[in-house]
N, C-alpha and C positions, 0 to 999 in steps of 0.2 A: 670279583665278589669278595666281600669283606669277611672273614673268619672270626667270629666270636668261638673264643674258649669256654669249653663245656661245663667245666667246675667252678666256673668265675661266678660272682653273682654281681657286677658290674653292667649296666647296660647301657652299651654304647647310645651315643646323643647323636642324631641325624641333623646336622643343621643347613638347608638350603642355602643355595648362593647362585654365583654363575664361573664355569671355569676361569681362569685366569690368561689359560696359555696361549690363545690365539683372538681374533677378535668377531669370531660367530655369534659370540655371545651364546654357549650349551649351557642349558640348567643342571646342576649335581648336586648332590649333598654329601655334604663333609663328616665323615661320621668322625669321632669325636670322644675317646675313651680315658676316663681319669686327666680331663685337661691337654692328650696327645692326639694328634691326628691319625688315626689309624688306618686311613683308608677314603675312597671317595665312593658313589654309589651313581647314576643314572638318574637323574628325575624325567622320571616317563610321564609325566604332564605338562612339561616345557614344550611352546609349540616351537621350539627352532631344533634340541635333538632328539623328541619325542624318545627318550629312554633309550637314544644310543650315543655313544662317547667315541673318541677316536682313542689309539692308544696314548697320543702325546698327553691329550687331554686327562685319558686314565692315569695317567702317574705323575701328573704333573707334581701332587704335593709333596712329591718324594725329596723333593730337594728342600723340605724344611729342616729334613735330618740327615739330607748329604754329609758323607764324612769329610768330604773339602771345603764344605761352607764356613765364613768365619764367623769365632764364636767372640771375636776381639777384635779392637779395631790394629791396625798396622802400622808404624812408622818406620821412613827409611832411615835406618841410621850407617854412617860408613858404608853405604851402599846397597844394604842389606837391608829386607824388612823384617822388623822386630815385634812382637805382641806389647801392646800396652795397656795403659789402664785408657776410661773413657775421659777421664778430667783429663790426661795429658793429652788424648788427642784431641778432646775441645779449643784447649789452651794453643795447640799448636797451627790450630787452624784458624781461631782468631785473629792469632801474632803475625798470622798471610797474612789475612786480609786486612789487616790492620795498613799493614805497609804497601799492599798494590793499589794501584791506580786505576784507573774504569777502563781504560787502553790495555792493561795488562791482566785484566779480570775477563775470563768467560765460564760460563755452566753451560754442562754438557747433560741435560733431560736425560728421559726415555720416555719410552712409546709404553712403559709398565706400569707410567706415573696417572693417577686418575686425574680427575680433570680438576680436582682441589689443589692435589700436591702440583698439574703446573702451574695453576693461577700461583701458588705462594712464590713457586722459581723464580716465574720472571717476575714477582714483585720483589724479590728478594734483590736481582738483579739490576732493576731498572733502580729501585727506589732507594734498598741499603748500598750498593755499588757502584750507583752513577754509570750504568751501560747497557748498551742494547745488544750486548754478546751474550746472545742465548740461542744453543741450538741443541738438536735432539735426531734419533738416527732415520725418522720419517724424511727427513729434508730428502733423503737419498731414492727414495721410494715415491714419495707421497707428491712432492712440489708438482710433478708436472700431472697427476691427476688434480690436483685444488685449481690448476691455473687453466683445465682442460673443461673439468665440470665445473668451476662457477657461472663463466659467461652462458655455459651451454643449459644446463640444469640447474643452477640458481644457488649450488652448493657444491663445496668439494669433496662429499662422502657418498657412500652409495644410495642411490636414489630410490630403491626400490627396496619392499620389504621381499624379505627371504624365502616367505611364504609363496611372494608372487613369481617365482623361478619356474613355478612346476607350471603355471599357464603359458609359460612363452612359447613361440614354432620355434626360433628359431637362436640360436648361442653363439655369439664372436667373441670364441675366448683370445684373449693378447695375451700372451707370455706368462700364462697362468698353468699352472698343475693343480688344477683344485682336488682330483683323485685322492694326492699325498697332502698338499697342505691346509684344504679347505675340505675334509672329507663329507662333514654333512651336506655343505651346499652341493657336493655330486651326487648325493642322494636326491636332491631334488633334482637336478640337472637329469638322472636318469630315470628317474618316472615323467619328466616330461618327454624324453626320447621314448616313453612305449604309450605315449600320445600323439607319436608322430611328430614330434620336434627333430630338430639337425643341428649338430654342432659340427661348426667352422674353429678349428682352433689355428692360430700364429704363432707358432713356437720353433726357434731353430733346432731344439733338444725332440728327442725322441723318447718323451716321456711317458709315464702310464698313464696319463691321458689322452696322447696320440695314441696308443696303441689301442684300449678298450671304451674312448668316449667319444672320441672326435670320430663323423663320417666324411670329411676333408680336413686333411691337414696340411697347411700351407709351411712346410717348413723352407723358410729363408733364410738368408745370410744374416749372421748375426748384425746386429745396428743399421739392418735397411729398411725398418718401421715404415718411416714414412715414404719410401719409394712404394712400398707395397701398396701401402692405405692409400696414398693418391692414385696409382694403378685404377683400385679396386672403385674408389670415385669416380673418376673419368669415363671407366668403363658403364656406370649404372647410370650416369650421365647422358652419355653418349646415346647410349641403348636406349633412354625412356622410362628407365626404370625405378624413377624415384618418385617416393610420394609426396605430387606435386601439391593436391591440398596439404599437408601436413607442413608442408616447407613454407606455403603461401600463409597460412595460418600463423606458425609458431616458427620460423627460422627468420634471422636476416643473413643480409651479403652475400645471397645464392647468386648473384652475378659476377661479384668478385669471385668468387671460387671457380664458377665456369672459367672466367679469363685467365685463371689463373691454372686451371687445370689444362685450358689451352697453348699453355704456351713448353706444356709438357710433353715429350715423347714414350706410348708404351714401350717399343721395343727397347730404348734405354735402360728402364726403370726396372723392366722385365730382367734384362743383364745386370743391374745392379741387386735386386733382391734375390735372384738365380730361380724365382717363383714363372714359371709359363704362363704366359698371357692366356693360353686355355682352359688352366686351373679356376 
């Protein structure tokens, strides 16, 4: 809660937005006194954290006035970094690029850049630099969901709005903590569990999400993914128990996966994820 001083006659500015620090997308407002950020506040009529915040999200603007943030740009000089003015580190960053080659040139993004600042990146790259050296730290994360959900769901981001969590039965969390790092969306995750939902979570960690949200937790051996998941296929296969309108309708190359599931053994896969086939 934001603290207004009692003899001030200043009145802090509430200015809406959306947090920054994670990608929920929670509504807050930035209160805002004599041009300084003083503080963040709740907006209790965003339907994604109806006027709750986590704490990352609560302090996130704290680091506009960290005492380690720089307040100057740096150069190394003799080995050491030195404060400079901003003309000299224009000037010295020109004088790179001036003299690299497209082969010796790459930009390194972020995941903090909106979606302006990367269109400028890689135009900066491709167009002032001559190269397709551009990467950013979703590569590490993200690649094999974009390559996972486009053939399957037409896109590689989440396909559902956040709203629609709280109607689901039933939750396959993979290697997810949303307890600690996605806290609203366990808010819905848990009013849909007192609707009678069930979460399945895949986590080799024994997290606060195995412990207080998951009702199976499949914990396997770290990097045996896909032993389990084919497991878990074969077995719903096998048994009948897939929705054969849904597949007939909107899936293809459910014969290629049968063959392909068939030429798989559980008891192997079972010893490679260390998960019991009766799990």
């Amino acid at each position: 809660m934001v603290q207004i001083p009692s003899g001030g006659c200043h009145v802090p500015r509430y200015e809406p937005t959306i947090c920054p620090y994670c990608s929920c997308g929670c509504g807050i407002y930035v209160v805002i006194e004599d041009g300084r950020v003083i503080g963040q506040e709740p907006w209790a009529e965003h339907p994604i954290n109806e006027g709750g915040n986590c704490p990352k999200g609560r302090n996130a603007f704290q680091f506009l006035y960290a005492e380690d943030r720089l307040k100057t740009p740096l150069i190394r000089r003799d080995g050491k970094l030195v404060e400079s003015t901003w003309n000299e580190a224009l000037d010295y960053i020109t004088e790179k690029l001036k003299k690299a080659e497209p082969n010796e040139f790459g930009m390194l993004a972020s995941g903090k850049n909106t979606n302006e600042d990367a269109y400028t990146i890689q135009k900066f790259a491709r167009v002032v630099m001559g190269t397709n050296n551009v990467e950013y730290c979703g590569r590490l994360c993200h690649s094999s969901t974009a390559a996972g959900l486009g053939p399957t769901v037409g896109s590689g981001v989440m396909p559902v709005s956040q709203l629609d969590l709280e109607t689901a039965d039933c939750f396959l969390l993979v290697g997810i903590n949303p307890k600690e790092t996605f806290p609203m969306m366990a808010k819905r995750i848990m009013r849909a569990k007192e609707g009678g939902a069930k979460v399945i979570l895949i986590d080799p960690r024994n997290t606060v999400t195995a412990r207080e949200l998951a009702d199976i937790h499949l914990q396997l051996e770290v990097g045996t993914d896909v032993a389990l998941i084919n497991s878990m296929m074969k077995l719903v296969l096998t048994e009948g128990l897939e929705n054969k309108k849904f597949i007939e309708e909107r899936t293809t190359g459910i014969e290629e996966l049968r063959k392909h599931l068939d030429s798989l053994d559980l008891e192997e896969m079972a010893e490679t994820s260390k998960v019991p086939i009766e799990l």
